[in-house]
Z-matrix of the N, CA and C atoms (Angstrom, degrees):
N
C 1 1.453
C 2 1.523 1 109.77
N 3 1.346 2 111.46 1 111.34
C 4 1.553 3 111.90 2 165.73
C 5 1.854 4 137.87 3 -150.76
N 6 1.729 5 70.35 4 61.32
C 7 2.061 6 101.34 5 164.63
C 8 1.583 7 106.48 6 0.37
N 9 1.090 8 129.70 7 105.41
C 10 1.383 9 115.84 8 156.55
C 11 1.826 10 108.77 9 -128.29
N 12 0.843 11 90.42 10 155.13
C 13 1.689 12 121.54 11 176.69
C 14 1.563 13 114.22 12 -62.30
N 15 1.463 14 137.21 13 117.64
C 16 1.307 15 120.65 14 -168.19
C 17 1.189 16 101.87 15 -82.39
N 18 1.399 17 144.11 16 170.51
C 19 1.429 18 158.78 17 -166.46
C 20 1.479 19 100.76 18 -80.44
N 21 1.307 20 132.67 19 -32.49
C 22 1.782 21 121.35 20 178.19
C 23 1.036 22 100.06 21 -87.72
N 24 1.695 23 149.67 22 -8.63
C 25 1.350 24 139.79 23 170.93
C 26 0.906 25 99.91 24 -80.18
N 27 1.356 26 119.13 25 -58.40
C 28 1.756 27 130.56 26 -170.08
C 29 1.872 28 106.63 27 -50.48
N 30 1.461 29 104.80 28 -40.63
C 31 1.425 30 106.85 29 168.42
C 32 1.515 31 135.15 30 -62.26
N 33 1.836 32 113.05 31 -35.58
C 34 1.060 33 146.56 32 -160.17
C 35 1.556 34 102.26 33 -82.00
N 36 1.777 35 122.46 34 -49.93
C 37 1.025 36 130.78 35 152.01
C 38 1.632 37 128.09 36 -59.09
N 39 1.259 38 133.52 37 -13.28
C 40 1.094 39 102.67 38 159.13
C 41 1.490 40 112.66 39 -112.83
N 42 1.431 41 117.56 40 15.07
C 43 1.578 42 122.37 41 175.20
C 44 1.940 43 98.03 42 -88.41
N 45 1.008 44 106.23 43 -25.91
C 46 1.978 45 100.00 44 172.71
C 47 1.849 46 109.32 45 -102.11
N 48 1.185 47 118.63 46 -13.15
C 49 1.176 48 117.61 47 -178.48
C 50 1.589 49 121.52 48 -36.33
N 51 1.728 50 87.00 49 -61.87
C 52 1.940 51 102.90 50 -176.31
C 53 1.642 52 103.59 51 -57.12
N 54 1.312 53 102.55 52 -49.57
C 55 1.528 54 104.74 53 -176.83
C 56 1.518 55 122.84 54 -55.44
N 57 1.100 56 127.07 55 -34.13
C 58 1.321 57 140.87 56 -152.51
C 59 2.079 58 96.59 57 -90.94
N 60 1.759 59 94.66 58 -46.49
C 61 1.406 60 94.69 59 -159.93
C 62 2.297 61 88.80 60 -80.95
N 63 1.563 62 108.49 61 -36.56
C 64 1.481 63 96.04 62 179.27
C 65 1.558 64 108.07 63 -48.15
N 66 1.455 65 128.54 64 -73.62
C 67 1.051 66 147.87 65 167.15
C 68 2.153 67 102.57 66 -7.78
N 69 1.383 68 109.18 67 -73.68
C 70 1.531 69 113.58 68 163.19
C 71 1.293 70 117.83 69 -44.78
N 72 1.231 71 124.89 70 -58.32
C 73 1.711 72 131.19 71 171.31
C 74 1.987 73 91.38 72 -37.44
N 75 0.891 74 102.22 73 -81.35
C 76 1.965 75 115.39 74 -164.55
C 77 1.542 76 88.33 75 -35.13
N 78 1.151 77 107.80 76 -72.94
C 79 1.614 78 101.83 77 -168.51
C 80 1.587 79 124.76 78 -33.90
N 81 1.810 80 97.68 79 -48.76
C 82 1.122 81 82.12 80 176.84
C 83 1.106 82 140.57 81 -59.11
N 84 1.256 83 114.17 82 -25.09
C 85 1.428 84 137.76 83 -168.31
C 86 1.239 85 100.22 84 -81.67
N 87 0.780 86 144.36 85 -54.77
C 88 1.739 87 153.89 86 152.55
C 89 1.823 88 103.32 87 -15.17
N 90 1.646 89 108.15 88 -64.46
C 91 1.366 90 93.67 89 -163.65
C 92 1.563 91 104.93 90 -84.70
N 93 1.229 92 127.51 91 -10.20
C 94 1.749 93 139.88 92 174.48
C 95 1.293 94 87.41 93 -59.65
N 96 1.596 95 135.97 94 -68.50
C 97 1.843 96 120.52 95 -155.48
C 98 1.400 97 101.73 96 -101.46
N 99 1.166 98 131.74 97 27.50
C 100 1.907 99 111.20 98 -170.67
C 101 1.406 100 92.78 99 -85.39
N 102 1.120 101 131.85 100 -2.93
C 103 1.539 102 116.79 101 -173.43
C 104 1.223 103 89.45 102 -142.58
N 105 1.217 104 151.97 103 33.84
C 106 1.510 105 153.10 104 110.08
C 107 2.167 106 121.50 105 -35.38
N 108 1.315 107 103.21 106 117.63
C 109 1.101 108 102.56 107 -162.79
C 110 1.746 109 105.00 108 -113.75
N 111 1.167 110 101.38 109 158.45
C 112 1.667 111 95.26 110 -159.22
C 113 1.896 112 88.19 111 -87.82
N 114 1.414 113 104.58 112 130.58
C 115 1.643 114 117.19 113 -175.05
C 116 1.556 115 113.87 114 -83.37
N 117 1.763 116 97.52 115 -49.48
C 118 1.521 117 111.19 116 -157.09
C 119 1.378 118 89.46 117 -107.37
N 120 1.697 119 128.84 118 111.46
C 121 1.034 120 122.62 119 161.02
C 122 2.308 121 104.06 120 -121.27
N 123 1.197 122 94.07 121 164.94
C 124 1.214 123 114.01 122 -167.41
C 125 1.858 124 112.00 123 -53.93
N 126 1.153 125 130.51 124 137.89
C 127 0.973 126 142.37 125 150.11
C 128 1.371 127 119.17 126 -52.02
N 129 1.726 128 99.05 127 133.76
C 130 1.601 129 130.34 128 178.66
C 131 1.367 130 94.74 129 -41.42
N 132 1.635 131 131.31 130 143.63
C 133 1.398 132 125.51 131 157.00
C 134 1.812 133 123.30 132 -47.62
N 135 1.354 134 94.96 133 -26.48
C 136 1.785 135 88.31 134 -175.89
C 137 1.537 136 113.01 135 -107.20
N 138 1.892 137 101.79 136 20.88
C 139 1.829 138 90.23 137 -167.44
C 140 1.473 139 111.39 138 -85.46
N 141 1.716 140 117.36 139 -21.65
C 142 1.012 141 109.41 140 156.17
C 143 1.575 142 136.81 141 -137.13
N 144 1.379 143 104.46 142 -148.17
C 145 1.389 144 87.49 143 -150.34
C 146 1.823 145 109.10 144 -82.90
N 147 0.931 146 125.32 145 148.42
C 148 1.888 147 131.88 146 -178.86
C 149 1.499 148 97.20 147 -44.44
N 150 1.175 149 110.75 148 141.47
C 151 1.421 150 119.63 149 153.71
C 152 1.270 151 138.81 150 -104.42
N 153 1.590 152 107.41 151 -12.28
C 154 1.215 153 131.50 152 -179.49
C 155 1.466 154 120.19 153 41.12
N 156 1.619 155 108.38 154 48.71
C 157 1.554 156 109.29 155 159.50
C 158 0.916 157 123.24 156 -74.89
N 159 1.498 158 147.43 157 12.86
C 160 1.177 159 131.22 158 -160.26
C 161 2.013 160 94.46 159 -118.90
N 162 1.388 161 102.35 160 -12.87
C 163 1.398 162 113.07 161 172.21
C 164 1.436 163 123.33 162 -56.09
C-alpha cells in the first residue's frame, strides 16, 4: 500500500496554504483586540506643564 497524493492536489495545497494560514494569523489578531480599548490617551494642551522644546 502506497497512498500518494496526485500532483494538482499536492499543487492546490500549497498554492492556498500561505493564504489560508495568513488569513488565520489576521483573525486571530482580530478577535484578541476587538474589544481592546485605547487606555493611554493624550493630555489636554494646558494639563501640563510647557517644556519648551521647540525653543
Amino acid at each position: 500500500m502506497n497512498p500518494q497524493v496526485s500532483s494538482g492536489t499536492f499543487d492546490s495545497f500549497f498554492a492556498w496554504a500561505p493564504w489560508v494560514v495568513g488569513i488565520a494569523i489576521y483573525l486571530m489578531f482580530y478577535i484578541a483586540k476587538r474589544h481592546e480599548n485605547a487606555t493611554a490617551h493624550a493630555a489636554p494642551a494646558g494639563a501640563a506643564e510647557p517644556t519648551y522644546a521647540c525653543a
